[in-house]
N, C-alpha and C positions, 0 to 999 in steps of 0.2 A: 487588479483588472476588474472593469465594469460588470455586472450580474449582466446575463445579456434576459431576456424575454422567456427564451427557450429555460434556460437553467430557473427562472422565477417560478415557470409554470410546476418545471418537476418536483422543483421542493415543496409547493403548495401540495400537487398530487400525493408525494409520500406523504404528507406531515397529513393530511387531511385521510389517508387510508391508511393511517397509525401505525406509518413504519416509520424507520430513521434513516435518511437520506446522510449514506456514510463518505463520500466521495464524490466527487462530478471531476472526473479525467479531462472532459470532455471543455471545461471552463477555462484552464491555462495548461497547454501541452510540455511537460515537463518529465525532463529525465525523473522516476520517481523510484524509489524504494519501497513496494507493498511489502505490510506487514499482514499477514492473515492469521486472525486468531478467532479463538472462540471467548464466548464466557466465562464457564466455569474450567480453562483451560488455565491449569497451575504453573506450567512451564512457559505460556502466554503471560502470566503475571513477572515472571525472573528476569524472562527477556526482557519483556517492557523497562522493569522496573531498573535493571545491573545494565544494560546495553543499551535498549535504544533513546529510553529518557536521556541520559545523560549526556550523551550522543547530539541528541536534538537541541538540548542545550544550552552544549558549548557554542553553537552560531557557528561552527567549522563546515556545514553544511547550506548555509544561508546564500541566497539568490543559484544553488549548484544544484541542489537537487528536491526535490520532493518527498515527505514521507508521508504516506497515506494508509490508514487502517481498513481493510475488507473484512467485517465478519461473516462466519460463518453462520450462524445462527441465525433461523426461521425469523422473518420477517424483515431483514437488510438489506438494504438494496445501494446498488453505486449507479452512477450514470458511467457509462464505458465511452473509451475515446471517440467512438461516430457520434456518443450522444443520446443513447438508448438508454433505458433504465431497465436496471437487471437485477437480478438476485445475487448478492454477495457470495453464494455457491456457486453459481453460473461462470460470474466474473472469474472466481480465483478456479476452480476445474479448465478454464480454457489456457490455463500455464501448469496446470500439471500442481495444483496446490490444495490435494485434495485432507490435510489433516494438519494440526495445530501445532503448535506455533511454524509457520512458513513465511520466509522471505524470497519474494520475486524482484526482478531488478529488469523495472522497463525504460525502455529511451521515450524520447520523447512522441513517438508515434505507438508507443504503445506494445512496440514487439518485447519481446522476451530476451536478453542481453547473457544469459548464462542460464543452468538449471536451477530450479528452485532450492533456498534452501532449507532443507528438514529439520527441526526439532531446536534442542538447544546445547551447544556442549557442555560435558561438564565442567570442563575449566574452563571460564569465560573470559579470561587474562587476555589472549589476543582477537578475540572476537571484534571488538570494535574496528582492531587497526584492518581486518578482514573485510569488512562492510566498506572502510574507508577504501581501500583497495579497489572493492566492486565500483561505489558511488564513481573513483578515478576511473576505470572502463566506462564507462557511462558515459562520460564529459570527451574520454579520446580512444572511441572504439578502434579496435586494429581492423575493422574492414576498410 
């Protein structure tokens, strides 16, 4: 999809006020998968690394859904579905994703499709098929 005008100017804005413009929601509305982490979050590294990498991948996720990173961490910023540019804490606090590692599962406007989820389990054997599960509610909500 085209950069439009709007989206050029905000990345110029972050990148020139020395932050990292982590996201733009706001550029292709898409069922998406937030992952919110922090830095130095270790269980942020497990995830990424045993789940969602591999995940992302396979391409079993390609043209369905979105995965997108929110951090936490002072000075991140995403642009949110209207198009604002916000604080990566802002964004992920308005779904209830106030600590690390969190997945939130939004539709394509943005709303919230289940509670968020906390942490990481310790046996990560069904996890993915878990997500795959969510990403399917996404694509055929029961409302």
């Amino acid at each position: 999809m085209p950069m439009t005008l709007r989206s050029l100017l905000l990345s110029a804005l972050a990148v020139n006020a020395g932050t990292a413009l982590a996201h733009d929601f706001s550029a292709n509305p898409a069922p998406t998968v937030v992952y919110v982490k922090q830095a130095d979050c270790r269980f942020c590294a497990r995830l990424e690394s045993e789940v969602l990498s591999p995940l992302k991948a396979s391409g079993l996720f390609d043209g369905v859904v979105d995965f997108a990173e929110v951090s936490l961490d002072l000075g991140e910023t995403v642009t949110d579905h209207q198009g604002n540019l916000i604080s990566g804490q802002d964004f992920a606090g308005r779904y209830g994703a106030y600590g690390t590692p969190t997945l939130v599962f939004l539709n394509a406007a943005g709303e919230a499709q289940d509670e968020p989820w906390y942490g990481v389990p310790d046996a990560l054997d069904f996890y993915g098929a878990k997500i795959e599960g969510a990403v399917a509610g996404l694509q055929n909500p029961k409302r």
